[in-house]
C-alpha positions in Angstrom: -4.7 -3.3 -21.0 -4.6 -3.0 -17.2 -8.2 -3.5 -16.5 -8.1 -6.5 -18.3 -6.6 -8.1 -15.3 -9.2 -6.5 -13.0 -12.1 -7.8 -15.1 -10.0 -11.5 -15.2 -10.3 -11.1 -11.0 -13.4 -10.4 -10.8 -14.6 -13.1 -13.5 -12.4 -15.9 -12.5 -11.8 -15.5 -8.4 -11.4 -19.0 -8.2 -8.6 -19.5 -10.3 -6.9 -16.1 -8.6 -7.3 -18.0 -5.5 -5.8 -21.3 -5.8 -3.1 -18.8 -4.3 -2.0 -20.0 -1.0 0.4 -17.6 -0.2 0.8 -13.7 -1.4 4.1 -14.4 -2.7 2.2 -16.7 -4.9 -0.5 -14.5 -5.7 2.0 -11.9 -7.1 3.9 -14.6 -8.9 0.1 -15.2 -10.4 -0.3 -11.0 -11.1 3.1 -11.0 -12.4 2.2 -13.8 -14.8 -0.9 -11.8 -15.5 1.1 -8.4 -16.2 3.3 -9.7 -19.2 -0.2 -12.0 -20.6 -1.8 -8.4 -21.1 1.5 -7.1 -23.0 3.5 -5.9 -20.3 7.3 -6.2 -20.1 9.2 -7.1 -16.9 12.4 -4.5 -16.4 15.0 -5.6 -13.9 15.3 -3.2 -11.4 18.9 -2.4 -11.7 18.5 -1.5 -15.7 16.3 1.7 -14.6 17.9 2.3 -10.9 18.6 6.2 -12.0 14.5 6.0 -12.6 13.3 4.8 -9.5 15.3 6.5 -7.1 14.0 9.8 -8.7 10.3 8.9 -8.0 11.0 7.5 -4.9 9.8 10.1 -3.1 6.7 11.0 -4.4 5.5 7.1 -4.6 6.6 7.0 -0.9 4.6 10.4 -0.1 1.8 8.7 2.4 -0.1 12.4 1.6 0.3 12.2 -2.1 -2.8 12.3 -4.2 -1.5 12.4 -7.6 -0.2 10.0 -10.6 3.9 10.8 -11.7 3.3 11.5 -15.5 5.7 8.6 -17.2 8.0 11.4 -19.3 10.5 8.5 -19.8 8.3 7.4 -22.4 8.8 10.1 -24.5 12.7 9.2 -25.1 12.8 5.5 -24.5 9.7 3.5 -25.8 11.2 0.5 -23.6 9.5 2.4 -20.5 5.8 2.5 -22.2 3.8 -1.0 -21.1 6.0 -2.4 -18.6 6.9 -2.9 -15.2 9.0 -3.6 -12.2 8.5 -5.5 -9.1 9.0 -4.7 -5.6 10.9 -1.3 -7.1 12.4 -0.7 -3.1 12.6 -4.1 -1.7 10.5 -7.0 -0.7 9.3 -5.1 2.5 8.9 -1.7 1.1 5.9 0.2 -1.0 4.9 -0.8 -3.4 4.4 -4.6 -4.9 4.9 -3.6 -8.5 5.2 0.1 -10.3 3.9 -0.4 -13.6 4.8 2.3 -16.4 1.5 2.7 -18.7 1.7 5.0 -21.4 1.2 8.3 -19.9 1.2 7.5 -16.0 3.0 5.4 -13.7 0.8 3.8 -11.4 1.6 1.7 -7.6 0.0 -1.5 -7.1 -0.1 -3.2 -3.9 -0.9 -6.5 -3.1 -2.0 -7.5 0.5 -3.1 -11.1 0.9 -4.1 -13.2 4.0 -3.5 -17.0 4.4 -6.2 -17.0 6.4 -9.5 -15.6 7.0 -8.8 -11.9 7.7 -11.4 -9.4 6.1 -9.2 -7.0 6.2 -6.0 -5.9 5.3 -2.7 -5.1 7.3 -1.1 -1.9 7.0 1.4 -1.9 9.8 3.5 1.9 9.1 1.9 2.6 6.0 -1.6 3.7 5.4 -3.5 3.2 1.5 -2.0 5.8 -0.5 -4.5 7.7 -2.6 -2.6 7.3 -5.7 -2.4 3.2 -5.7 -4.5 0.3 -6.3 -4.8 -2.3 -4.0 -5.7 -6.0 -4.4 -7.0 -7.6 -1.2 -7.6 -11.3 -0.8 -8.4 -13.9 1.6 -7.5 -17.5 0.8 -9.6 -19.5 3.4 -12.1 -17.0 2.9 -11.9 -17.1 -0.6 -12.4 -14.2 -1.7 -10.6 -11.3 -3.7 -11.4 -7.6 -3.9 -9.5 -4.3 -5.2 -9.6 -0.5 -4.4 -7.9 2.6 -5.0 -6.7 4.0 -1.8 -8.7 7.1 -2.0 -12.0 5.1 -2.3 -11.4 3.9 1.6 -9.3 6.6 3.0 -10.2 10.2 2.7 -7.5 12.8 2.1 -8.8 14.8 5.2 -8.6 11.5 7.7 -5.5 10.8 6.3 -3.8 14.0 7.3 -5.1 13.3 10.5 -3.5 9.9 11.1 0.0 10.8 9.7 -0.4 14.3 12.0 -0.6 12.0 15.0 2.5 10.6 15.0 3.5 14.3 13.4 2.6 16.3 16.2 1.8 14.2 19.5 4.0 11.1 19.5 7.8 13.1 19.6 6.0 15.0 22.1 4.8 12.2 24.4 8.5 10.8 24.0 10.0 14.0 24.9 7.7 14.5 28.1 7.9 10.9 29.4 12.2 11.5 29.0 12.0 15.1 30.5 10.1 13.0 34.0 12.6 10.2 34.3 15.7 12.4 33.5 14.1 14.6 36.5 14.1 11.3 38.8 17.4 10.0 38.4 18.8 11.3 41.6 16.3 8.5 43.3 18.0 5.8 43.8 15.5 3.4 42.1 15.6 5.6 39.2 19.2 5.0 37.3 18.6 4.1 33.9 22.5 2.9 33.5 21.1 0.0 31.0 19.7 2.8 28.9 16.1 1.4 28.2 14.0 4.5 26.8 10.4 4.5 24.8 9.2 5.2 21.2 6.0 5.2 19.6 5.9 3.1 16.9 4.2 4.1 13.6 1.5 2.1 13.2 -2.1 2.2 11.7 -5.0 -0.3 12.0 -8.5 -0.3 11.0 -10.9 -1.0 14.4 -14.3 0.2 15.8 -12.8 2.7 18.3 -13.8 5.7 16.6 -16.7 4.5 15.1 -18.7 1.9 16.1 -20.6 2.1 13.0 -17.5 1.3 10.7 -17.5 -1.7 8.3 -14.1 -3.0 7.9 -15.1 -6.1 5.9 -13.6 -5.3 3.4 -16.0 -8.1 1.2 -19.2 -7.1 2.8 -18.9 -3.6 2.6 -21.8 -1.5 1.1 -19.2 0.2 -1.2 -17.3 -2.9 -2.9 -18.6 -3.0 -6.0 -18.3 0.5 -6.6 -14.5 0.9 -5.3 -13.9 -2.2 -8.0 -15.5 -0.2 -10.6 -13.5 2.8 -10.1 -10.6 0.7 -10.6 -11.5 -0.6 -13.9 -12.6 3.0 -14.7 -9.3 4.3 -13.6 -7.0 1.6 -15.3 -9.5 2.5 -18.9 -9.1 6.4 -18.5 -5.3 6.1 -18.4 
């Protein structure tokens, strides 16, 4: 079962983290998957499948599991798994098909001593589980995005770059267009702006925010709702 590998992180962190690198800690989770009974599918054999979830495992504002129907008619998708379903850089690590749901895993792991993950243009999607580790910190946690990201922030967050970034684009472009009859003001090279999507976890908004994410007063209890998660499915 999927747990089973949760319970083996917790239980045996030292092993899990002779990992040096994250491509070698998913090679380790991967190894992991098919010790626990689940089958590796090359992404080409199922390529009809995954491009027709794409879209709702990509949904940053998605809070909900895609039922696994294609169990129904082909046993072959029940237990198994697929990594890196949309590329090496893309969301997410590995989709694995359980029996009833298909669920996003996400593996982000630090060479050196960060506390806390990356997330660049993505933010945690409620609907995945994360595994977080630090190799010269040695240590190794897991979450479910919801359990560190509230639905309401996140709509927040994505609504920036929604609603005010295009907007500051648009305003700073609508001043220089208006100054290009000064003669320091040409623009003939074409250089122009744009606000990057980009999320990070600081102290800006609050200064009482944790973002350890080993000593945080909730860690135990986001790994137990993982385990409890992974058992209810």
């Amino acid at each position: 079962m999927l747990k089973d590998i949760f319970i083996d992180i917790t239980n045996n962190k030292k092993e899990w983290l002779k990992s040096k690198k994250g491509n070698e800690f998913e090679d380790r989770f991967e190894t992991s998957l098919k010790r626990y009974g689940f089958n590796r599918r090359a992404k080409e054999d199922i390529d009809n499948i995954l491009s027709s979830i794409k879209k709702n495992i990509l949904d940053k504002k998605s809070d909900s599991l895609i039922d696994n129907t294609y169990a129904l008619e082909d046993r072959s998708m029940e237990h198994c798994f697929v990594c890196q379903p949309y590329g090496s850089q893309e969301f997410p690590d590995f989709l694995i098909f359980a029996s009833k749901k298909i669920i996003p895993i996400e593996i982000k792991y630090s060479s050196g001593k960060s506390s806390k993950p990356m997330w660049n243009s993505n933010l945690p999607k409620a609907n995945a589980i994360y595994i977080f580790g630090s190799y010269k910190l040695s240590d190794v946690t897991f979450f479910l995005g919801r359990d560190v990201l509230s639905m309401e922030e996140r709509i927040e967050l994505i609504g920036f770059f929604e609603n005010n970034a295009k907007r500051l684009e648009e305003e700073f472009r609508k001043e220089m267009r208006n100054k290009l009859n000064n003669t320091n003001y040409k623009f003939d090279r074409g250089f122009d702006v744009y606000i990057r999507i980009a999320y990070e976890q600081n102290k800006n908004i609050n200064k009482e925010a944790n973002i350890d994410y080993f000593s945080h007063k909730d860690r135990i209890k986001c790994e137990e709702n993982v385990i409890e998660f992974c058992e209810s499915l």
